[in-house]
N, C-alpha and C positions, 0 to 999 in steps of 0.2 A: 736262790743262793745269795746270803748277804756278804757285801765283801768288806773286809775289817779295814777301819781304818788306819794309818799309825799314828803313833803316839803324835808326831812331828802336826800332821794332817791335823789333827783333832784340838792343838795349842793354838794351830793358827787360824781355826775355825772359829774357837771363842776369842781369841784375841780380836779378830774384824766382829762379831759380837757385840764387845764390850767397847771396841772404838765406835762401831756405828752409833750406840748411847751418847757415848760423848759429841760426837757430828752434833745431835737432833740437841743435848743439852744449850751445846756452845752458841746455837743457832739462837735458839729460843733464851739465851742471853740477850746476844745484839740485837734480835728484833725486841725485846721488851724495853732493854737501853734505851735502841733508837728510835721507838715512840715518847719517849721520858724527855730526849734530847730534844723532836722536834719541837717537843711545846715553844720551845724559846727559838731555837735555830730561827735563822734570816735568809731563806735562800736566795739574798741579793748580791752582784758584786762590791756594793759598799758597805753590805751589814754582818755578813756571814759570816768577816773573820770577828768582829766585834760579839757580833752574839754568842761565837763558841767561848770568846775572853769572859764576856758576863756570864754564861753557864757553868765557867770554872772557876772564876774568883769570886762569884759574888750569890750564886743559888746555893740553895742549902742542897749537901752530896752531890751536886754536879760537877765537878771533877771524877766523886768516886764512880757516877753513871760515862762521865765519858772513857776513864782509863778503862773500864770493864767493857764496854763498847769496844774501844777497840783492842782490846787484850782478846774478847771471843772472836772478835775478826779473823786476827792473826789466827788464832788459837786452830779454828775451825780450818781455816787453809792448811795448818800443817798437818792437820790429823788428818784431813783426806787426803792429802798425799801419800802418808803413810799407810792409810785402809788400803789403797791402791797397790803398794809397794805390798803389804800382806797376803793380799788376794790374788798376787802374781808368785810370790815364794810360795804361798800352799795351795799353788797349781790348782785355785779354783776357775777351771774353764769347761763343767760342765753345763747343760742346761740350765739346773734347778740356780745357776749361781748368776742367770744370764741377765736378769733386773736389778742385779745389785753390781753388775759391774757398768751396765749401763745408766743407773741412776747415779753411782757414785764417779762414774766420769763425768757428766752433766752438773754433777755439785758441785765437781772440784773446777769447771770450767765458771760459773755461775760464782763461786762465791771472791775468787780471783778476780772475777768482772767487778766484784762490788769492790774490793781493796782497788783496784784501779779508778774505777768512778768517784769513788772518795776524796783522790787528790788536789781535787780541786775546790771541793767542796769549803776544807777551813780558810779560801782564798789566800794562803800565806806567801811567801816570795817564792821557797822549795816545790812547792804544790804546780805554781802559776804556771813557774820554769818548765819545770817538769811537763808540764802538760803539753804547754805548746812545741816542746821536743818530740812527745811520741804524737802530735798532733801532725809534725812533719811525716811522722815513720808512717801514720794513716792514712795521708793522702800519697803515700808514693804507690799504694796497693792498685793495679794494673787493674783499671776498668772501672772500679766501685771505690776508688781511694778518694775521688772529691766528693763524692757523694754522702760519704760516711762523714769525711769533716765538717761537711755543711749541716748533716743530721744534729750532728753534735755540738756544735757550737752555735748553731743557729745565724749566721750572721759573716761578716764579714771579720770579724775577730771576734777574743774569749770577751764574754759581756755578762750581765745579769743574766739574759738570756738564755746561755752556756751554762751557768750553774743551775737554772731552774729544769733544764731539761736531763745534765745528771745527776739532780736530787731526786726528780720522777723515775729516770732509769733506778738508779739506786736505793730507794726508799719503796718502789710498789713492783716495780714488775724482778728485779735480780732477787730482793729481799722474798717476796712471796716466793717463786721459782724455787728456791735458795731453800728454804723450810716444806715444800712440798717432797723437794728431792729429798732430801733429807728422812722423811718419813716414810716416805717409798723405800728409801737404801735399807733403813732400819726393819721396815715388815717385811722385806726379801730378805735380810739373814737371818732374821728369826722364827721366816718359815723354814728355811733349810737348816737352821739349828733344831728345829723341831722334830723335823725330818728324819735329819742325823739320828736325833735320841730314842728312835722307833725300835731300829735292832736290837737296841742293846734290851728296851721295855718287854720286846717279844723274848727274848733271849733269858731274861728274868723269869717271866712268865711261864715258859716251860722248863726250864728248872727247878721251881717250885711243883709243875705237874709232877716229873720226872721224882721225886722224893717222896712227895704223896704217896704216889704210885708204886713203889719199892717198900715205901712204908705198908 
């Protein structure tokens, strides 16, 4: 017995679809960017804010690589939120739906990591600030809080060192993560989009028998 879906069901199944494309687009924006960006990037703390100043005012489309860099950053975080928020209104919480809500929480954790790694990255004053603020809120974490600061900073303060270690976070292990999930998210909806579209094929199928056959 096939059981129909509603109309509602069936909006929001293509709508997480058509966003999951977008995720795997926006992705493979910033990662193609941010190969372009690192040719110049400096991940020192006396060159990095200097190198992003020469990749914008002075490479040829290096400004238009870096705004679209991070415009798919953003971009990419709010659409998985959204996919998220989709795939809880159209009450996908069966099996066939069980790799696309755990790939796509894993993404949206994962590409969030990278918008936070990033802040330090352009070494500017907002960024610096910033960081050593939630640098405090890291180390207050009971049991593994210094431990994590020291992973991260490397040292006894934020240093060249600090940035080299989250441009490797950020650049190879979030960014790769970050595009694997992403294609996992996409070929779980598109198996269960596929899924989906069986009844309706069979249901085609013998209606056309069904006429012949009267015929």
């Amino acid at each position: 017995m096939v059981v129909q879906e509603s109309r509602f069901d069936t909006v929001m199944r293509r709508t997480a679809t058509i966003l999951s494309v977008v995720i795997v687009t926006f992705c493979l924006i910033a990662a193609t960017t941010g190969i372009l960006l690192s040719i110049y990037y400096e991940p020192a703390s006396g060159r990095a804010y200097q190198s992003l100043k020469m990749i914008t005012e002075e490479i040829q489309y290096g400004w238009l690589f870096r705004k679209a860099h991070n415009l798919a950053g953003n971009g990419v975080i709010i659409v998985a939120l959204i996919q998220i928020v989709v795939m809880f209104l159209g009450r996908k919480f069966t099996k066939s739906w069980y790799t696309a809500w755990v790939s796509g929480i894993f993404l949206t954790l994962a590409v969030i990591g990278l918008s936070w790694t990033s802040m330090i990255l352009g070494w500017d004053q907002l960024g610096f600030w910033r960081f050593n603020i939630e640098l405090g809120t890291i180390e207050a974490i009971p049991f593994v809080g210094e431990q994590l600061r020291e992973i991260l900073i490397g040292g006894s303060g934020v240093s060249t060192l600090t940035v080299q270690r989250l441009y490797t976070i950020h650049s190879y292990i979030l960014s790769t993560a970050a595009i694997i999930l992403a294609i996992v998210h996409l070929s779980s909806v598109l198996w269960v989009e596929k899924q989906a579209s069986k009844p309706n094929s069979e249901e085609l199928i013998q209606g056309i028998g069904a006429s012949v056959a009267e015929s």
